[in-house]
C-alpha positions in Angstrom: 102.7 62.7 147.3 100.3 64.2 150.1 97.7 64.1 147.0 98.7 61.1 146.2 95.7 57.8 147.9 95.5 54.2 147.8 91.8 53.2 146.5 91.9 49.9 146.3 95.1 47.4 146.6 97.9 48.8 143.9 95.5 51.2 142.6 96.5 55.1 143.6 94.8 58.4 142.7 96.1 61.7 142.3 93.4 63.8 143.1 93.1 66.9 140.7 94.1 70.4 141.3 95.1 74.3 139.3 94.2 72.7 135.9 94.1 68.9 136.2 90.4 68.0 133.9 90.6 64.4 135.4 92.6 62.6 138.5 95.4 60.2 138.1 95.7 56.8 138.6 98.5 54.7 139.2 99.1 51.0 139.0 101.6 50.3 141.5 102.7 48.3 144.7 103.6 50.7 147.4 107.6 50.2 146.6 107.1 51.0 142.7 105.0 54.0 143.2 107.4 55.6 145.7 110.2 54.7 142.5 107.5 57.0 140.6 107.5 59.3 142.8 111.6 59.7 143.2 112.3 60.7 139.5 109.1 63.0 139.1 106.7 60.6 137.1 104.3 61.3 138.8 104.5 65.3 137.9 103.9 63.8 134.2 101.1 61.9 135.6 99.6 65.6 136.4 100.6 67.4 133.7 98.7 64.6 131.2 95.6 65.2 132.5 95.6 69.1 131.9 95.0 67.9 127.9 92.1 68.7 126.4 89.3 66.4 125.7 90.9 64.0 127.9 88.3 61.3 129.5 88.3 58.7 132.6 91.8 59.1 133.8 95.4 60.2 133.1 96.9 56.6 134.0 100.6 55.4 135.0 101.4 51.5 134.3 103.7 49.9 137.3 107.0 50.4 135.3 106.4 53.9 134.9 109.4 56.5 134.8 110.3 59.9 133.3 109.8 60.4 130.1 109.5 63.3 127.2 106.2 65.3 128.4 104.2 62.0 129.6 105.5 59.2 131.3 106.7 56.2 129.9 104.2 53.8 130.8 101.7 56.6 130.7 98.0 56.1 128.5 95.4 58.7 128.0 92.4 58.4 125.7 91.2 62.1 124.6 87.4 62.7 123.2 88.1 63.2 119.1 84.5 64.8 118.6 84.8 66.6 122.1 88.1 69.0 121.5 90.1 65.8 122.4 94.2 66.6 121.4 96.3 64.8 120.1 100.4 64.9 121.7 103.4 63.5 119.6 104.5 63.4 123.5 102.2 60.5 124.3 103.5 58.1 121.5 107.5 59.4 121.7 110.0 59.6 119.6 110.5 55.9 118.2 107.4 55.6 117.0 105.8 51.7 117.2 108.5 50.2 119.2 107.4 47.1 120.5 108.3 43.5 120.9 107.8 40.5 119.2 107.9 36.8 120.0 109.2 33.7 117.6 108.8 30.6 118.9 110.4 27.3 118.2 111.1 23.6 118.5 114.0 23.7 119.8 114.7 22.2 123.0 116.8 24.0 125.6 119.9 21.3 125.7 119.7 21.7 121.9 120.0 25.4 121.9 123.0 24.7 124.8 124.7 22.5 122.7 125.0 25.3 119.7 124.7 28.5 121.8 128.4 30.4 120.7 127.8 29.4 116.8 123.5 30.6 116.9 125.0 34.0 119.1 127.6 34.2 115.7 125.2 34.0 113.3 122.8 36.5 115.2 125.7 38.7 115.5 125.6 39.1 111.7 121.9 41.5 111.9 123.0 45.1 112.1 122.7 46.7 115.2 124.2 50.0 117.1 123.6 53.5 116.0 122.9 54.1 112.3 124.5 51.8 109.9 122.5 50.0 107.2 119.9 47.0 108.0 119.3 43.3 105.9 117.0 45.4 103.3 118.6 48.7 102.6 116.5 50.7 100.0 116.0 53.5 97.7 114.2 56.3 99.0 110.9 55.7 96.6 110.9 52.1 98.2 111.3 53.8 101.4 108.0 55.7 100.9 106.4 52.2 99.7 107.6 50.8 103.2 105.8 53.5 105.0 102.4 53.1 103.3 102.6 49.3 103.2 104.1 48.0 106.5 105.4 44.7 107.0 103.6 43.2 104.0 106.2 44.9 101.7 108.6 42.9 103.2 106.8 39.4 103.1 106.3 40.2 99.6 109.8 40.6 98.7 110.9 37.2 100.2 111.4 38.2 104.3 109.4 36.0 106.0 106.3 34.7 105.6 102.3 35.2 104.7 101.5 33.6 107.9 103.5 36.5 110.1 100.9 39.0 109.6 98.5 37.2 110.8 99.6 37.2 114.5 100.7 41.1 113.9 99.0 43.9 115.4 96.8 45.1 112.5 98.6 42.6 109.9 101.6 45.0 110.1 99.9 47.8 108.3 98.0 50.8 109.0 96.3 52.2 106.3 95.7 56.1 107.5 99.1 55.9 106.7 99.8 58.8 104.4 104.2 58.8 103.3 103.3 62.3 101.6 103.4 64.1 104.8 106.7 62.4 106.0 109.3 64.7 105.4 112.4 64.1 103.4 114.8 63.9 106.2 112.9 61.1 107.8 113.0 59.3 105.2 116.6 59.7 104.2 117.5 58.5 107.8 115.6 55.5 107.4 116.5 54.8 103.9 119.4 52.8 104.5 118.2 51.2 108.0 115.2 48.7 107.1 116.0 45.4 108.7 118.6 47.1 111.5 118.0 46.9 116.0 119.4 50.4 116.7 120.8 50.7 120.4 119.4 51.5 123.9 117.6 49.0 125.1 117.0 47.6 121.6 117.7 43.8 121.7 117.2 40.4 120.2 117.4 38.0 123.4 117.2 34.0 123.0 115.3 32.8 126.1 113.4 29.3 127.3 110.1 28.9 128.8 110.7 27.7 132.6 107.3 28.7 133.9 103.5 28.0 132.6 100.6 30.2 134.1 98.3 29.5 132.0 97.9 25.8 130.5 95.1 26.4 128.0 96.7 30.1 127.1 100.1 28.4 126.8 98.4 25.6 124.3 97.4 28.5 121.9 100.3 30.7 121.6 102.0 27.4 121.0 104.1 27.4 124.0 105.6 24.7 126.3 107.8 24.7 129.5 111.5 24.0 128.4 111.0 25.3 124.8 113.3 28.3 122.9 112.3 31.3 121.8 113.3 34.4 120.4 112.1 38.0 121.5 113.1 41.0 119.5 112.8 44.8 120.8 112.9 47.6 118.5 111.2 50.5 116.3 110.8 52.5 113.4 114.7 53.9 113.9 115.5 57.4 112.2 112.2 57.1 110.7 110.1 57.5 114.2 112.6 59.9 115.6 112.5 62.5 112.5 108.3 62.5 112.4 108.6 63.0 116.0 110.9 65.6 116.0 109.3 67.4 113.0 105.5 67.0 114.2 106.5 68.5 117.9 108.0 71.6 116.1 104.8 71.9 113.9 102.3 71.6 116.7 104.3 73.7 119.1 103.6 76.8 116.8 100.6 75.5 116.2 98.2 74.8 119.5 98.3 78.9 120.0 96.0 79.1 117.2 93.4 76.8 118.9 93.7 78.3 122.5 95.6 75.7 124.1 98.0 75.9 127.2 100.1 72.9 128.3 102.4 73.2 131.6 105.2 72.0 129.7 106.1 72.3 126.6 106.9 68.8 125.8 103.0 68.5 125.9 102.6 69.7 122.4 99.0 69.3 120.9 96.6 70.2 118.3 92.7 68.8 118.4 92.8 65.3 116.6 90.1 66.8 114.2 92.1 69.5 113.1 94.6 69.7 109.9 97.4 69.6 112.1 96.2 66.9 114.1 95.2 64.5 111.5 98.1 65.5 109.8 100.1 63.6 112.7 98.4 60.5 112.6 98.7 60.0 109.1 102.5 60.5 109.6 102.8 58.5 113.1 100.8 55.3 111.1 103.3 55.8 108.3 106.4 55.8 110.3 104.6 52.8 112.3 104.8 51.0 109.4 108.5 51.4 109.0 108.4 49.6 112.0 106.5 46.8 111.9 108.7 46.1 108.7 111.6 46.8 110.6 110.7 44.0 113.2 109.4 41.7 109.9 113.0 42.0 108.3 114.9 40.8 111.8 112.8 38.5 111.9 114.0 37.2 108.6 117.2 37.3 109.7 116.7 35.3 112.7 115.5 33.2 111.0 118.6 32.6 108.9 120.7 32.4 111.8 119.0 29.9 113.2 119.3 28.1 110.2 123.0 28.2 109.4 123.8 27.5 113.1 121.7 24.5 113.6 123.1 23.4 109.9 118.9 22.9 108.6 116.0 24.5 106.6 114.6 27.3 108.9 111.1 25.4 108.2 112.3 22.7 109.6 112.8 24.7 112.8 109.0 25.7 113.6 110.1 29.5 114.0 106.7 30.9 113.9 105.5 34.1 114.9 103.5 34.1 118.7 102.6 38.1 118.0 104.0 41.4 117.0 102.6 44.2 119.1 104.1 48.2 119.5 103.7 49.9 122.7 104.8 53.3 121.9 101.5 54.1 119.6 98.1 56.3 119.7 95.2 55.1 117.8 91.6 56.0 117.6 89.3 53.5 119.3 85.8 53.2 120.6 84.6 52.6 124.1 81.5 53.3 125.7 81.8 56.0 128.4 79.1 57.3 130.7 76.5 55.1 128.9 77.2 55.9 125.1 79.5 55.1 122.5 82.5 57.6 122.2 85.2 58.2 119.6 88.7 58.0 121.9 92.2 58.6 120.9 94.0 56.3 123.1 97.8 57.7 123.5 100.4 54.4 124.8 103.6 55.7 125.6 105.5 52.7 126.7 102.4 50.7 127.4 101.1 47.7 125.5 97.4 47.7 123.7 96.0 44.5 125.4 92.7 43.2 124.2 90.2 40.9 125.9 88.8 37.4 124.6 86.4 38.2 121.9 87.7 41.1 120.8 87.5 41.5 116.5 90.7 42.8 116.5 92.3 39.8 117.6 93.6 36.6 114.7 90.9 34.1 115.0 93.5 31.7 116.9 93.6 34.1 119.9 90.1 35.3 120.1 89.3 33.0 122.9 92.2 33.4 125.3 92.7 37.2 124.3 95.7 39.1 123.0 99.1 38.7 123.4 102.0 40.9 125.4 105.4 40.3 125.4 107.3 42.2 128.4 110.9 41.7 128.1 113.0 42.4 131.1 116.4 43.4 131.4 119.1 40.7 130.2 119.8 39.0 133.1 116.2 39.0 134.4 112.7 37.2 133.3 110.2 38.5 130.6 106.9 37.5 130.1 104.0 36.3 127.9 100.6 38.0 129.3 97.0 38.0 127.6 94.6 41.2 127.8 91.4 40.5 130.3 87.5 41.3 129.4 88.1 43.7 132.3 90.9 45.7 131.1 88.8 47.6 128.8 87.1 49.4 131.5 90.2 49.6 134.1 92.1 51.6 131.5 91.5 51.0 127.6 92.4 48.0 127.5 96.2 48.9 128.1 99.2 47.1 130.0 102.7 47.2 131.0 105.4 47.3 128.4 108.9 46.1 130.8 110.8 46.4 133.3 110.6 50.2 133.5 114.2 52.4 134.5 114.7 53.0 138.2 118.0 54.9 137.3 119.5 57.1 134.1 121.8 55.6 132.0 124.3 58.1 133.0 123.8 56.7 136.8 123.8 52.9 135.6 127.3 52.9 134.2 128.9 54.5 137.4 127.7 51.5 138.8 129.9 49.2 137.1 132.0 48.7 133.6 130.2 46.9 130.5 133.1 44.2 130.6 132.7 43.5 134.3 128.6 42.9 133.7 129.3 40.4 130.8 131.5 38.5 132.6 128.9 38.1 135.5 126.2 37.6 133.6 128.1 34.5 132.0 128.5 32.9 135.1 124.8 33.4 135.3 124.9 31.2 132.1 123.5 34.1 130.1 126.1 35.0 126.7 125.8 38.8 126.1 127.4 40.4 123.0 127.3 44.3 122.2 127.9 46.6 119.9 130.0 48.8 122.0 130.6 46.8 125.2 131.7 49.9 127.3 127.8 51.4 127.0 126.4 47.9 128.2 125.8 48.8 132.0 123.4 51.7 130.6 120.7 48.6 130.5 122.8 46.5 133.2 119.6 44.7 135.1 119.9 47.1 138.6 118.8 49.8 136.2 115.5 48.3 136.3 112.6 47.5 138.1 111.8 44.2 139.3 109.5 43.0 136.1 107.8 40.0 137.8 106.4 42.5 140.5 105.4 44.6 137.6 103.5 41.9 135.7 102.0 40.7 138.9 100.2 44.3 139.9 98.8 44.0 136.4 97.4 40.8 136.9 96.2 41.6 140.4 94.6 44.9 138.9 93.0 42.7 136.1 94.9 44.6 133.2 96.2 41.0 132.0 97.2 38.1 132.9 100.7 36.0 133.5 100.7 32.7 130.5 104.6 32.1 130.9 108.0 33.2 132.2 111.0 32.8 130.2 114.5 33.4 131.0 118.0 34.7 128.8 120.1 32.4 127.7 121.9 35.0 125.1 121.4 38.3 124.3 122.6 40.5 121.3 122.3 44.1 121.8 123.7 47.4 119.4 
């Protein structure tokens, strides 16, 4: 902490020393950055910016907490044709978890009216550790999945043509490469297409009570008082396995290039090198797995809806607002020190967020910029935010992803039994049903930060901007 300086309001700098290429920065009121600073983030924070090839900063997002090797809500962006690395370690081990946001025309009294049978129906998507999703498949489909994304589910009848439009690159990556996924990967996710997992994994019903953004709002297509549905997860056994294997493989490998990490959970290799390239083809791959994975739920939502409210799910309006992963790296260009530069841009629990005019972005969002979900914590608020045309300069065009963990999970459920949360969060009027209700104070809200002081030192920093709060009415969780 003595290294540790305010240079602006909610901007910090750690200034460099021993091996540090570039300072960090923090985005953080004083109370979250001394929550950093408790659990050791900001050692992370340090550690980052010894990568090689690393540029600007080594940056922490406001709900920043320990993680594997960087931070969770870290984001580097390393020089590719500079000896820039790339570090499993800074995308983690469930590869493209993110959020996305269905929105619908449901009123809230309507939802009220039907809440227990539309929480039964959701009920029915698998959830919890392992077990086998809505689309289980061979393992040669399996392998189709992770070259083809989300489209190989749209074409098979879950969901629509129209839903990969308002995904983050249409819900496919094509340096995808399923040849360099190993067996085991995809035997673990095989069986799980179409499935939440556990954690802080979630589909969470929730109604719009606050606009920020009137013109923003009109876009996405939302309105104060309206349902929607959030759901939280990844690319399950899939993400975990390439992880795990590609960590192993660079560990043995960075010795060869001449590079030293101060911990070991920094494994890297150059992106330009076999190894390195060999990564990304596999991360994009299990990314794939998913974006389908989220496309599939989404399916199923879909379906619940449907059967609880006793209609066509057209009838509903359940459209897609935006699918976006925060646990990524992907190669993108940005002009530093006056020329055009090749970064790869690590987000490990941080959310890509695009200014207006960006290409990138579906034509529909081009002039309001792109979307961010950040969900909260079951019985707190989550947010819709839109990237800035400064963000891209504060820190690659990256933002908060949640709430971000104050305590372990271990900690959180000394604090109080799973039973005894549900019951108070129904007097809160919020319906909560789990997998394994003993393990459900593991992502009890006190285990969190305070989101809407998160979202609102990225919007004061100019990382994004609030468009509308919406609060839990039910929540399904593995």
């Amino acid at each position: 902490m003595t290294r540790l300086s305010e240079r602006s309001p909610h901007v910090w700098e750690l200034a460099p020393v021993g091996g540090m290429r570039v300072p960090g920065r923090v985005f953080a009121s004083k109370p979250l950055v001394d929550k950093a600073a408790s659990d050791k983030a900001l050692d992370q924070v340090a550690n980052v910016a010894h990568l090689p090839g690393i540029v600007g900063f080594s940056f922490a997002m406001p709900d920043i907490h320990w993680g594997y090797g960087f931070p969770i809500g870290g984001v580097c962006a390393t020089d590719v044709e500079d000896g820039g690395v790339i570090s499993p370690g800074g995308v983690g081990f469930d590869i493209s978890c993110g959020v996305r946001l269905v929105r619908t025309d449901i009123e809230a009294q309507d939802l009220l009216d039907r809440r227990d049978e539309v929480v039964r129906h959701l009920s029915r998507i698998p959830r919890g550790v392992g077990g086998s999703g809505l689309m289980p498949l061979s393992h040669a489909e399996t392998r189709r999945v992770l070259a083809e994304g989300a489209p190989f589910a749209v074409e098979r009848g879950f969901g629509r043509p129209s839903d990969l439009e308002v995904c983050e690159d249409h819900g496919h990556l094509e340096e995808a490469d399923p040849g360099v996924v190993s067996q085991q990967a995809v035997e673990r996710g095989a069986p799980q297409l179409g499935s939440l997992g556990a954690g802080n994994h979630f589909l969470e019903v929730q109604v719009i009570d606050e606009i920020h953004d009137e013109r923003a709002a009109e876009v996405l297509g939302l309105r104060r008082g309206q349902v929607a549905v959030m759901i939280h997860c990844g690319s399950r056994g899939v993400g975990h396995q390439v992880c795990t294997d590609e960590v192993r493989a660079m560990d043995r490998a960075m010795r060869s290039y001449g590079i030293e990490v101060p911990d070991r959970q920094l494994a890297c290799v150059p992106v330009a090198s076999p190894e390195g390239q060999r990564y990304l083809a596999g991360m994009a791959a299990a990314a794939n797995y998913g974006r389908a994975n989220r496309q599939v739920i989404t399916h199923g939502v879909r379906e619940a809806f449907a059967s609880a409210f006793g209609v066509d799910a057209a009838s509903l309006g359940m459209d897609v607002v935006y699918d976006v992963s925060h646990n990524l790296a992907k190669i993108e260009r940005y002009e530093v020190d006056g020329r055009e530069r090749k970064l790869c841009v690590h987000r490990k629990g941080a959310t890509r967020a695009f200014g207006p005019g960006h290409p990138e972005l579906p034509d529909r969002y081009r002039e309001i910029g792109q979307p961010v979900m950040v969900p909260g914590s079951m019985g707190t608020a989550s947010y819709v935010l839109v990237g800035t045309p400064q963000g891209r300069d504060i820190a690659w065009w990256s933002t908060c992803h949640g709430a971000g963990r104050t305590m372990s999970r271990k900690q959180a459920t000394k604090q109080m039994h799973g039973r005894d949360l549900q019951r108070q969060l129904a007097e809160q009027g919020i319906v909560v049903v789990a997998q394994q209700t003993r393990l459900l104070s593991e992502e009890a809200p006190y285990a969190y930060k305070d989101v809407s002081e998160v979202v609102e030192v990225c919007e004061r920093v100019g990382l994004s901007r609030k468009v509308a709060r919406l609060r839990p009415v039910a929540v399904v969780k593995g």
